[in-house]
C-alpha positions as CSV (number, residue, x, y, z in Angstrom):
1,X,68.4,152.9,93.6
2,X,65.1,154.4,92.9
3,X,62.9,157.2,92.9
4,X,59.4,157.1,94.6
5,X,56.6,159.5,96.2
6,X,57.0,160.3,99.8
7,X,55.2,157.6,102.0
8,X,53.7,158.5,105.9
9,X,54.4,155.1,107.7
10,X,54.1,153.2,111.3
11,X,56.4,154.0,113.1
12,X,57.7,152.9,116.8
13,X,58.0,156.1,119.5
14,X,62.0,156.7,120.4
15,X,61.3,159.1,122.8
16,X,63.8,161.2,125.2
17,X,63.0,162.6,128.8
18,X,66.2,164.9,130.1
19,X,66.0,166.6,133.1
20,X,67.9,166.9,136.3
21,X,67.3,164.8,139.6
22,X,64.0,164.9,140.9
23,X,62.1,166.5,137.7
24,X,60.5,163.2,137.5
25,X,61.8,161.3,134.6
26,X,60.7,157.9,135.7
27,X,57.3,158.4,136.5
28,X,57.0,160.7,133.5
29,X,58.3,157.6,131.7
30,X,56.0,155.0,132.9
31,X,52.8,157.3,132.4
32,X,53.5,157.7,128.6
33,X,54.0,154.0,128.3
34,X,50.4,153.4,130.1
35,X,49.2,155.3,127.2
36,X,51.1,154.4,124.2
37,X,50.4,150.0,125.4
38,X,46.3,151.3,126.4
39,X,46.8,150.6,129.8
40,X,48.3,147.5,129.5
41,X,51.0,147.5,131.5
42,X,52.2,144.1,131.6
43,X,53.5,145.1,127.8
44,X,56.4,147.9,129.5
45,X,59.9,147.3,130.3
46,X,62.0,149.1,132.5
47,X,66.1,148.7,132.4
48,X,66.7,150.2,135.5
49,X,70.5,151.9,136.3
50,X,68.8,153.8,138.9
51,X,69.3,152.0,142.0
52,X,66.1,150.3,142.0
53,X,63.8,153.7,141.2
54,X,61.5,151.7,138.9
55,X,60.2,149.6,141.6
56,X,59.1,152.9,143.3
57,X,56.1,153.6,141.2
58,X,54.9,150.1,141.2
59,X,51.4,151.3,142.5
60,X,51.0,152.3,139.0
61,X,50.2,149.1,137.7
62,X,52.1,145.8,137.5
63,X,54.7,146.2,134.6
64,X,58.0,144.7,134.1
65,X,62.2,145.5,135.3
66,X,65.3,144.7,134.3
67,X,67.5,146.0,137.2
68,X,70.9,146.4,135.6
69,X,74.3,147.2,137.7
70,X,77.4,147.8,136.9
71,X,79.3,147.6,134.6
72,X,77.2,150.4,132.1
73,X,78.5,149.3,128.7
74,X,77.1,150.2,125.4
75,X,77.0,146.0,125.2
76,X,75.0,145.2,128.2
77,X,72.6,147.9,127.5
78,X,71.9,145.6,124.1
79,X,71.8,142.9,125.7
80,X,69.1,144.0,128.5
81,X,67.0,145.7,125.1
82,X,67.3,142.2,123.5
83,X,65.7,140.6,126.9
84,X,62.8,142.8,126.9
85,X,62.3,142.5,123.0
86,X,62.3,138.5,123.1
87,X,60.1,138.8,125.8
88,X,57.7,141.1,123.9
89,X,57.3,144.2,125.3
90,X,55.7,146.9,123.7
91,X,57.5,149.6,125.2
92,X,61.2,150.0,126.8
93,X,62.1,152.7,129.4
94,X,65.7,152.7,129.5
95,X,66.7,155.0,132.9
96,X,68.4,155.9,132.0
97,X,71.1,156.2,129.4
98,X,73.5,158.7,131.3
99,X,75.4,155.9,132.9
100,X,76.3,154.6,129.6
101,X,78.0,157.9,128.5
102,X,79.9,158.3,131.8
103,X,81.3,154.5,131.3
104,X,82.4,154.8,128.0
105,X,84.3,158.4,129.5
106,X,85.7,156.7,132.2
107,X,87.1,154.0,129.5
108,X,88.7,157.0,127.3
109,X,90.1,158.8,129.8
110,X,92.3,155.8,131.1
111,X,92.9,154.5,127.8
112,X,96.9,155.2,126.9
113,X,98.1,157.0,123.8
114,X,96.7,159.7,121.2
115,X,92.9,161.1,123.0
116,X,91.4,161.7,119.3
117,X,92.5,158.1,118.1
118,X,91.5,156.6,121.3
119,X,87.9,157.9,120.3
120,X,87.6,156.2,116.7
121,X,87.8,153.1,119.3
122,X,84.9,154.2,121.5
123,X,82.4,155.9,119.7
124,X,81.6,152.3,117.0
125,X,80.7,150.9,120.7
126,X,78.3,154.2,121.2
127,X,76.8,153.8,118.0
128,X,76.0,150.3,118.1
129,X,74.1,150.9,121.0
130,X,72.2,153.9,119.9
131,X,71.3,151.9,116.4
132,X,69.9,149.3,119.1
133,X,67.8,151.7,120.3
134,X,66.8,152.9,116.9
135,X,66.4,150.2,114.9
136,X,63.9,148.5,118.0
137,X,60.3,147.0,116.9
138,X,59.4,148.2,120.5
139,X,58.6,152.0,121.4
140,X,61.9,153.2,123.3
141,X,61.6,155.8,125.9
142,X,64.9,156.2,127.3
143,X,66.0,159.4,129.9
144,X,69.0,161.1,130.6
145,X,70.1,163.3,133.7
146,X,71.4,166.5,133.1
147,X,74.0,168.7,134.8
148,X,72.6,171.0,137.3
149,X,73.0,174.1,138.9
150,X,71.6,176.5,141.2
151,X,70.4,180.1,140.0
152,X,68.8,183.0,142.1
153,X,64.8,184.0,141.4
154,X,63.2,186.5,142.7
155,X,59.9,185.3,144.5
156,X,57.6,187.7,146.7
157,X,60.6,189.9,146.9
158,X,63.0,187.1,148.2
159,X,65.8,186.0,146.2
160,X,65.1,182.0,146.4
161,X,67.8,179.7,144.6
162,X,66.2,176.8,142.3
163,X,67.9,174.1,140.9
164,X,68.0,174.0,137.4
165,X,69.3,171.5,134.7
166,X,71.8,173.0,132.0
167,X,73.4,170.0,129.4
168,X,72.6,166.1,129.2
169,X,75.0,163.7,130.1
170,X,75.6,162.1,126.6
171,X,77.3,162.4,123.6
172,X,76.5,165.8,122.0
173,X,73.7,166.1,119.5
174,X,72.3,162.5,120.5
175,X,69.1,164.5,120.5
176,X,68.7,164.4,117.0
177,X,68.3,160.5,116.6
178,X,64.8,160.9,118.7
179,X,61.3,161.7,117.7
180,X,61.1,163.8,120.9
181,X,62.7,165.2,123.2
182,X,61.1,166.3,126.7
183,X,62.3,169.0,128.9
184,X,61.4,168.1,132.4
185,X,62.2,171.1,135.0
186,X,62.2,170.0,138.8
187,X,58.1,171.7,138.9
188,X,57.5,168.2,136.3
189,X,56.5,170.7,133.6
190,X,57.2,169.4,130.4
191,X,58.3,171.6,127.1
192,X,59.3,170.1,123.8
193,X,62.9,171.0,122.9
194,X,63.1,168.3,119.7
195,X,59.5,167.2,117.9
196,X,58.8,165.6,114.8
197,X,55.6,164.9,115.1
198,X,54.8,168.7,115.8
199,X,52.2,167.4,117.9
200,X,54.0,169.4,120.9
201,X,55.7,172.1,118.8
202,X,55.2,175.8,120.3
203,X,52.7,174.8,123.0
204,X,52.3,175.6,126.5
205,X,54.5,173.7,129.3
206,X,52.6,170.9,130.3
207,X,52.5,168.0,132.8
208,X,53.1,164.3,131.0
209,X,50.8,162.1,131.6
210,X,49.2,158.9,129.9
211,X,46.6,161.2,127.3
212,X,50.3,162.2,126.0
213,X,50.9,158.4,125.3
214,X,47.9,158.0,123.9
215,X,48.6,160.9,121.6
216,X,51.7,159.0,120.8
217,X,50.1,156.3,119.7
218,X,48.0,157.5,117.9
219,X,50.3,159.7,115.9
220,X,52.7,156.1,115.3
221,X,49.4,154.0,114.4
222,X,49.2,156.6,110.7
223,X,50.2,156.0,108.0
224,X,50.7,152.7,105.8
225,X,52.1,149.3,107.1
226,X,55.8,149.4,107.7
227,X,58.0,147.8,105.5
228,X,59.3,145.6,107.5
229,X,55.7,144.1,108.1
230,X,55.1,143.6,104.4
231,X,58.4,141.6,104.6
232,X,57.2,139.5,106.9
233,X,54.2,138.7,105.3
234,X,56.0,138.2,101.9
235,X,58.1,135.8,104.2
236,X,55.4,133.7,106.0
237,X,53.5,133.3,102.2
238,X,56.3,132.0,100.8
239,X,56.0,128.6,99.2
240,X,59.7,127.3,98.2
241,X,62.6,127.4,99.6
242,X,63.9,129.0,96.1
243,X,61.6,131.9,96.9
244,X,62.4,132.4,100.3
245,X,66.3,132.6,99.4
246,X,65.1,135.4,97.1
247,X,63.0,137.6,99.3
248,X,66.2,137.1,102.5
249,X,68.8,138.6,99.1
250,X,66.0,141.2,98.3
251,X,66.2,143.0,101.7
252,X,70.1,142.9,102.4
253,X,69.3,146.2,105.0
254,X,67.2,144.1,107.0
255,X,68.8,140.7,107.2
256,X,69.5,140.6,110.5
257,X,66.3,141.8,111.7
258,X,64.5,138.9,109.3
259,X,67.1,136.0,109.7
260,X,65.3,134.4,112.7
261,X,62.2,134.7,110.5
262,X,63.6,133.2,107.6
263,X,65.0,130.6,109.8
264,X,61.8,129.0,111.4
265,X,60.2,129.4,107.7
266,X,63.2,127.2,106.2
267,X,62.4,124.8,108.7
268,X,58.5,125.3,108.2
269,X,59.1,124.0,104.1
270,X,61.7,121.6,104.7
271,X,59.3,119.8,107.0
272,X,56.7,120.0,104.3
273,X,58.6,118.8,101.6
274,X,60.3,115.9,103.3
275,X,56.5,114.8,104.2
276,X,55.7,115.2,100.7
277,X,58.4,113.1,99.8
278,X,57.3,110.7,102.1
279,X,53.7,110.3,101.2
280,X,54.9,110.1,97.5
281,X,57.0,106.7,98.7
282,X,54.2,105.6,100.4
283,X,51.9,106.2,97.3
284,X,54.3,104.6,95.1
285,X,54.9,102.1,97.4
286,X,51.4,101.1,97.6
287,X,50.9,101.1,93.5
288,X,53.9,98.5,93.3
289,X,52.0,96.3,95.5
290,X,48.6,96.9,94.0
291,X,50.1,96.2,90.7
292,X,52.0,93.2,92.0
293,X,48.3,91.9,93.6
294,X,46.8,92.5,90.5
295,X,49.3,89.8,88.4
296,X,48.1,86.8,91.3
């Protein structure tokens, strides 16, 4: 434990669009990923619960799905965030994460005995898969539908019913893991409810589009390296295997996230020093016969 001066770092976007059908949460979702990869959209990821919505807006440019079905558990939902990571996507639109709250519901409510013990069973499963989400190395942007209802407005003098979107579908105060939350209302206009880069705090509705992913990014590329970076570098510099058990003890709250690292760097010196152990027979090998020569 130590104390030490407050420290802006990088940091990877885990972003939130909720709104109700029809607000446009996808295409929202696939604009700010335009601008937080620069266009490059062969860098974005879309897990798609949505009936095959993704694919709708593939005039946009020619990024990458994951179309996932049935069953919605918190495990397969890591597992398809695991597919996109290894393949090495920059950013991973999860639409959206609704379907995961209503299976793990659907589990409780059949589940037999006490209903408050039968939760300390399902929410470890909830949390595993939020910590997925934000413990990522890739920008998450993941939406959630929200309950809807109708309520009367009064427009040129005619009362006109709108649909309007009232609570998320997912655990309470899951808002509070994100950087942002997004508002979407079914006109598309955007307000910030949840902002911690206070890039979007108290201003105007607006409509999302890739200048707000570019703002993004820009607000993640600040700061100093993350840690995890300098980790890795301490990692690939590393010269014994001694030293590289030391740096892997070091970090004990990022094991997992190093061990494949680690791994392939184990390897790396193992290889080198069984080739140095190799050449040194060879050497020696060649200075028994030289000396032997040299007695003819």
């Amino acid at each position: 434990m130590e104390i030490r001066k407050s420290e802006r770092r990088k940091a990877k976007m885990k972003l939130a669009l909720q709104g109700s059908s029809g607000s446009g949460k996808t295409y929202s979702a696939l604009l700010l990923a335009k601008g937080l990869t620069r266009n490059q959209f062969e860098k974005v990821a879309v897990i798609d619960t949505e009936n095959g919505s993704a694919d709708l807006y593939a005039q946009l440019g020619n990024y990458n799905v994951v179309s996932m079905k049935p069953p919605y558990s918190p495990e397969r939902y890591i597992e398809a965030i695991q597919l996109c990571e290894q393949a090495g996507m920059e950013v991973i639109i999860i639409d959206s994460i609704s379907h995961c709250w209503d299976y793990l519901l659907h589990i409780h409510s059949n589940m037999p005995g006490n209903s408050f013990t039968n939760w300390g069973k399902i929410t470890p499963r909830q949390n595993t898969f939020v910590n997925k989400i934000l413990q990522s190395d890739s920008h998450i942007i993941a939406t959630m539908r929200v309950k809807q209802d109708y309520v009367l407005n009064n427009k040129n003098g005619k009362m006109v019913p709108e649909k309007v979107g009232l609570k998320a579908i997912q655990r309470d105060s899951l808002d509070y893991e994100f950087t942002i939350v997004f508002d979407i209302d079914i006109s598309h206009h955007a307000k910030a409810s949840k902002d911690r880069t206070e890039l979007f705090t108290n201003k105007p509705d607006f409509i999302i589009n890739a200048a707000t992913g570019k703002k993004l990014l820009l607000w993640c590329s600040e700061g100093s390296d993350d840690v995890l970076e300098k980790i890795k570098r301490e990692i690939e510099s590393c010269e014994t295997l001694e030293g590289l058990r030391h740096i892997y003890s070091k970090y004990p709250e990022n094991q997992n996230l190093l061990k494949n690292l680690v791994i392939q760097k184990k390897q790396q010196l193992e290889s080198i020093s069984s080739q140095l152990v190799s050449d040194d027979q060879v050497i020696q090998q060649n200075n028994q016969e030289n000396g032997t020569d040299s007695h003819k």
